[in-house]
C-alpha positions in Angstrom: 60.0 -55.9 -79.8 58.3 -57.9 -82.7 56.4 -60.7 -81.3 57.1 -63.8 -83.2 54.7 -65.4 -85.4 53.0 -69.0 -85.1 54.6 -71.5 -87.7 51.4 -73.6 -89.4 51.8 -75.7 -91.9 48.9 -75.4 -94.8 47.8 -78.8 -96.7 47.2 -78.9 -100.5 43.7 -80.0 -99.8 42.9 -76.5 -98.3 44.5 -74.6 -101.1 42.6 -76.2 -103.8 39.0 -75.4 -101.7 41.0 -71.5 -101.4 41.1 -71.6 -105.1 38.6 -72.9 -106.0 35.3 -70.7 -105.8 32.7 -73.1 -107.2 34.0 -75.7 -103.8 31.3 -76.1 -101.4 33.9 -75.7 -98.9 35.5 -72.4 -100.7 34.2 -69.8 -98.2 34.8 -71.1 -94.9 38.4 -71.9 -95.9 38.9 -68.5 -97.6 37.7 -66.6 -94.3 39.5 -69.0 -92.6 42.9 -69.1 -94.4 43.2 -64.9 -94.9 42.9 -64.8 -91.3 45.7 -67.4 -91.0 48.0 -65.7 -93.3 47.7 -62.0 -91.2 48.9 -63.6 -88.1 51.3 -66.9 -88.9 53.6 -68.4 -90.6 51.8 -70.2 -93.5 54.5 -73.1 -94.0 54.5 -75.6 -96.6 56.3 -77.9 -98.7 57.2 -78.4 -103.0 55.1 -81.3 -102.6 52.5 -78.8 -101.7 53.2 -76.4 -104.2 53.2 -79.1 -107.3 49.7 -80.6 -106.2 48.0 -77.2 -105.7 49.7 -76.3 -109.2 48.6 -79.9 -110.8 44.8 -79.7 -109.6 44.0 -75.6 -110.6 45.9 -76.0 -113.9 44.0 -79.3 -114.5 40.5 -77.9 -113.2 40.9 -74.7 -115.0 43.8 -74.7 -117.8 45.4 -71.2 -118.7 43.6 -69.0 -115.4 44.9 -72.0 -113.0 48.4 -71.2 -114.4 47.4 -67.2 -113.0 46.2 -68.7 -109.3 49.1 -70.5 -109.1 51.2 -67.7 -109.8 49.1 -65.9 -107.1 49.5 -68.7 -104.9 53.0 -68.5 -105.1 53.1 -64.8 -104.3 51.4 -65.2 -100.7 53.9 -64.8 -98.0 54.4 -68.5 -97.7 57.8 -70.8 -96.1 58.2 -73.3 -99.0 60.2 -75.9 -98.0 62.6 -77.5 -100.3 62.1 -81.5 -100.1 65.3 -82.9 -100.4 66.8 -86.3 -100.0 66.7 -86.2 -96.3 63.6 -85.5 -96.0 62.8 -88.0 -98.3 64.4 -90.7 -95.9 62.3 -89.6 -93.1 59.4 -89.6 -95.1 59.4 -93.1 -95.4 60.2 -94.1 -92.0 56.9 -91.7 -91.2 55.2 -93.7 -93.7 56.4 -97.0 -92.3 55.5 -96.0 -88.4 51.7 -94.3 -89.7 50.2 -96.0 -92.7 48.2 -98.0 -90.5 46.7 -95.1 -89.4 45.8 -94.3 -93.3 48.7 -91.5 -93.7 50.1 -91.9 -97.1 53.3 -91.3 -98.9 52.5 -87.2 -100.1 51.4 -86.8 -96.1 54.4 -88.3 -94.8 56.4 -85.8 -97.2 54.4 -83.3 -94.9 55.2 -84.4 -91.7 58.7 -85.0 -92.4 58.6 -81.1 -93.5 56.8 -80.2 -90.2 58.9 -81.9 -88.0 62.4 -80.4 -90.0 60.4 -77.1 -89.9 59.6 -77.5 -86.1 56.0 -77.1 -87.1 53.1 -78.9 -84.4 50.1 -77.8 -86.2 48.9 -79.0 -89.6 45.4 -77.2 -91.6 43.9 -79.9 -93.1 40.6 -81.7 -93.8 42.9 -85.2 -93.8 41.4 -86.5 -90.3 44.2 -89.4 -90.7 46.5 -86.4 -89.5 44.7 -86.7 -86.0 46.2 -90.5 -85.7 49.8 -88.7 -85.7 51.4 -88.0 -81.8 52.2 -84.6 -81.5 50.6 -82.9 -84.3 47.8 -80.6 -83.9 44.7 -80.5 -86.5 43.0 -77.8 -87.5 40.2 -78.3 -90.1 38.1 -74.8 -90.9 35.9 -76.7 -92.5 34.4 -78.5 -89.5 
């Protein structure tokens, strides 16, 4: 019987420091995110996928086209974010912004909690203000 993998959920913010070697922080999360993707289920969201996609094409043109490409061929859940999700975005966004979580992280945890996903990789501490979610930042 196949033991059933660990759903996290992966933050842009750690992708960009994955793909991007020159980051100060680009080692720790590499060793730190290939481990990851072994032994869970990497989750994440279009909202994800378009900002990853906006910074490495931005930072490095024509080859940040290729790591998105290879981005997109990791064994990744990409979660579609529809209307629904949308509406529950902004009630997140209405009950946390206080706590300094903005409208892209509320697009997050309205994925998590659809997704049933507890634990968030991030180096956003304003995800630690949030009941019931989990941090993990490989960075620290």
């Amino acid at each position: 019987m196949e033991m059933k993998k660990r759903k996290i959920f992966v933050d842009s913010n750690v992708w960009c420091y994955y793909f991007d070697k020159g980051a100060k922080e680009h080692l720790k999360v590499a060793q730190f995110l290939e481990r990851a993707i072994k032994c869970q289920t990497i989750v994440i969201n279009t909202v994800v996928v378009m900002e990853v996609a906006h910074f490495l094409i931005k930072n490095l043109g024509a080859k940040g086209k290729d790591k998105v490409d290879l981005f997109l061929s990791l064994p990744l859940r990409i979660l579609d974010f529809n209307y629904e999700q949308a509406l529950a975005a902004v009630n997140l966004l209405a009950k946390y912004s206080n706590a300094g979580i903005g409208g892209r992280d509320a697009t997050l945890l309205a994925s998590m909690r659809t997704e049933k996903v507890n634990e968030i990789i991030t180096n956003d501490s304003a995800f630690t203000q949030v009941k019931g979610i989990k941090v993990i930042n490989p960075i620290q």
